[in-house]
N, C-alpha and C positions, 0 to 999 in steps of 0.2 A: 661711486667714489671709493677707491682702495684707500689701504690704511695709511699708504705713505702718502698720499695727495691730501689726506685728513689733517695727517701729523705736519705738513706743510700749512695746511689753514691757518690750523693754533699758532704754527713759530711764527707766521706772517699778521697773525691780529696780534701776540706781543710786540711784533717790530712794530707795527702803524701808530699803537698805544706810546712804544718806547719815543717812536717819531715823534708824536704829535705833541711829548708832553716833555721835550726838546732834554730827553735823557740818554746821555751815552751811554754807549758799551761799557766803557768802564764802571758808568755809576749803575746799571743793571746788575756786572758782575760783583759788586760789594755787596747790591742788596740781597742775590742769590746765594753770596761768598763762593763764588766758582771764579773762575780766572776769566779777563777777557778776552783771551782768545779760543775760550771754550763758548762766550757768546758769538762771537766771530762765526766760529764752524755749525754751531746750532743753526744762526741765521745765512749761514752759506749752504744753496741748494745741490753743492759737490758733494756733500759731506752726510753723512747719513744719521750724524747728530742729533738731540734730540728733548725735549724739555722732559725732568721727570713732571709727574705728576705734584709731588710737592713743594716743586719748583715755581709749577703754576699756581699755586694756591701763595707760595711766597710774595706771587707780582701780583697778585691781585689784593691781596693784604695792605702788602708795604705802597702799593699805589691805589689805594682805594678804587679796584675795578671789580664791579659784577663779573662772577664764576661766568654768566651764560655770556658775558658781551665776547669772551675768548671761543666758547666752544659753539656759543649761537648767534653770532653776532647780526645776524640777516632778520632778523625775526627779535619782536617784542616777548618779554617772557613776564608775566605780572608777578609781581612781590612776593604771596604765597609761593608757587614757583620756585621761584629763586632762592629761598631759604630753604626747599625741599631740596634742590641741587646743592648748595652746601653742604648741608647735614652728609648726602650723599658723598660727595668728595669727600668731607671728612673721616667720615668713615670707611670709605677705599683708602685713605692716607693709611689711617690706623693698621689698615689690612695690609698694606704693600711691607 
């Protein structure tokens, strides 16, 4: 899997979450504070748009979602885990 068919994974496990948890683009784009039709072109596969990193750490925040159910959504990841991939993300955030 190349990196844009990755960077399609992610944008497409926020949409299903966005979907499922019956949240528009508009109220995505308040809680990102990006504009909605920068979520528009994010989730449009024309477009070569793209979530920052901080951004995903925003939706998983503001909508109480596990870091891995975005980047690992196929696969169980145990508790320990998961707080190890935080910390991690967090500190990539710190770094970008």
């Amino acid at each position: 899997m190349d990196n844009i068919d990755y960077q399609d994974k992610i944008i497409q496990s926020i949409k299903r979450i966005r979907i499922e948890r019956d949240i528009s683009q508009a109220k995505l784009s308040e809680i990102l504070g990006i504009s909605r039709g920068q979520i528009g072109n994010i989730e449009n596969p024309n477009y070569p748009h793209k979530y920052t990193l901080k951004q995903i750490m925003n939706v998983c925040e503001k909508l109480d979602v596990p870091i891995e159910q975005i980047f690992i959504p196929d696969q169980e990841v145990k508790l320990e885990c998961s707080l190890v991939i935080k910390e991690l993300m967090d500190n990539v955030i710190k770094y970008e």
